[in-house]
N, C-alpha and C positions, 0 to 999 in steps of 0.2 A: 405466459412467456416470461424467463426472468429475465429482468434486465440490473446493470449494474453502472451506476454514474460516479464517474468520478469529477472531483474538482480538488482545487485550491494551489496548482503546480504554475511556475512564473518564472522571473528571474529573480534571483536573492544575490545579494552582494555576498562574497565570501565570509564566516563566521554568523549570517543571518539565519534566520528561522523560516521554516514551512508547513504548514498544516493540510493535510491532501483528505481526503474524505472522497467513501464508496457507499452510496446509497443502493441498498439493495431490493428490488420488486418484483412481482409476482409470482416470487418464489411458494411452493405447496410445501415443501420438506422446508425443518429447518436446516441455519447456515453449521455445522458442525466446526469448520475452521475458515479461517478467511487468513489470505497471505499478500505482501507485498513482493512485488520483484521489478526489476529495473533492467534494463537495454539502454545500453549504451552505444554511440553509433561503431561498428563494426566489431561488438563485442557480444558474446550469447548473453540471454537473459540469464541474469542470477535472482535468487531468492536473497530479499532485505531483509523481511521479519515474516512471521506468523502465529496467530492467537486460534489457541484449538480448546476449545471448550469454556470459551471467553475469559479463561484463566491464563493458560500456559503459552509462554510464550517463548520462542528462540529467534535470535537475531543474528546475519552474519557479523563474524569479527571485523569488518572495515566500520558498523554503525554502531555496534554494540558502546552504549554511553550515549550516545548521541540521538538515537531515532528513538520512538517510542511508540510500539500499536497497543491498540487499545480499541473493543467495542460498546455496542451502547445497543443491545440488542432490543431494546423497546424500538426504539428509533431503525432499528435492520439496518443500520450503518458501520462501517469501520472508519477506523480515520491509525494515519500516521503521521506524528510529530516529527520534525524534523529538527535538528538545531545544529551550531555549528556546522555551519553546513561547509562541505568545501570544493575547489572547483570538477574533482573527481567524482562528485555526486552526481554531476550534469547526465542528465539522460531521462530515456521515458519511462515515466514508473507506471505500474499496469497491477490493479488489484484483481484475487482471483477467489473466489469463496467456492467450498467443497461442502455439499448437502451432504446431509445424513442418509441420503440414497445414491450418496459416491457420486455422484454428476458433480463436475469442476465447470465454473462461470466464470469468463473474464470481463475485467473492465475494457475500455477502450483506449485506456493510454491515458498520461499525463505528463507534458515536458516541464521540468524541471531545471531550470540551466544556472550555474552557481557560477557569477560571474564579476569580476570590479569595470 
C-alpha cells in the first residue's frame, strides 16, 4: 500500500522560511512526477510546483522565485523549499505523486500559516 507523509509545515513569521518534505512508501511503480498544491480556507486547491522526471519543473506565478521542489529519489522523498514566505501562503499544502502506471497518491495535508 503506498503511503505518503508529510512534514515540516508550522507557523513562520512573514519573510521566513519552510522546508515541507513527502516521504514516500510502498510504492511497486516508480514516482514519475510528484507535485505540490495548497487549499486555502474557502479557496479550490491550486497546483504550487511540480517535478516530472526529477528534472523539470513548473511552478505557479504567485511562488515562482520563492519556492523551490526538488527530489532525492534514493531517499523516495520530495520536499518543497519555501522562503519569503508571505501571509497569503497560509494554507494546507498537500503533496501528490503520479506512478509510472498513472495512479496519483496524496499526501495528508500540511498547515502552513505565514503569520507576525
Amino acid at each position: 500500500q503506498v503511503r505518503l507523509v508529510e512534514s515540516g509545515g508550522g507557523l513562520v513569521q512573514p519573510g521566513g522560511s519552510l522546508r515541507l518534505s513527502c516521504a514516500v512508501s510502498g510504492n511497486r511503480f516508480s514516482i514519475n512526477a510528484m507535485g505540490w498544491y495548497r487549499q486555502a480556507p474557502g479557496k479550490q486547491r491550486e497546483l504550487v510546483a511540480r517535478i516530472t522526471g526529477g528534472t523539470s519543473t513548473i511552478y505557479a506565478d504567485s511562488v515562482s522565485g520563492r519556492f523551490t521542489i526538488s527530489r532525492d529519489s534514493a531517499k523516495n522523498t520530495g520536499y518543497l523549499q519555501m522562503s519569503s514566505l508571505k501571509p497569503e501562503d497560509t494554507a494546507v499544502y498537500y503533496c501528490k505523486v503520479t506512478m509510472y502506471n498513472r495512479v496519483d497518491y496524496w499526501g495528508q495535508g500540511s498547515q502552513v500559516t505565514v503569520s507576525s
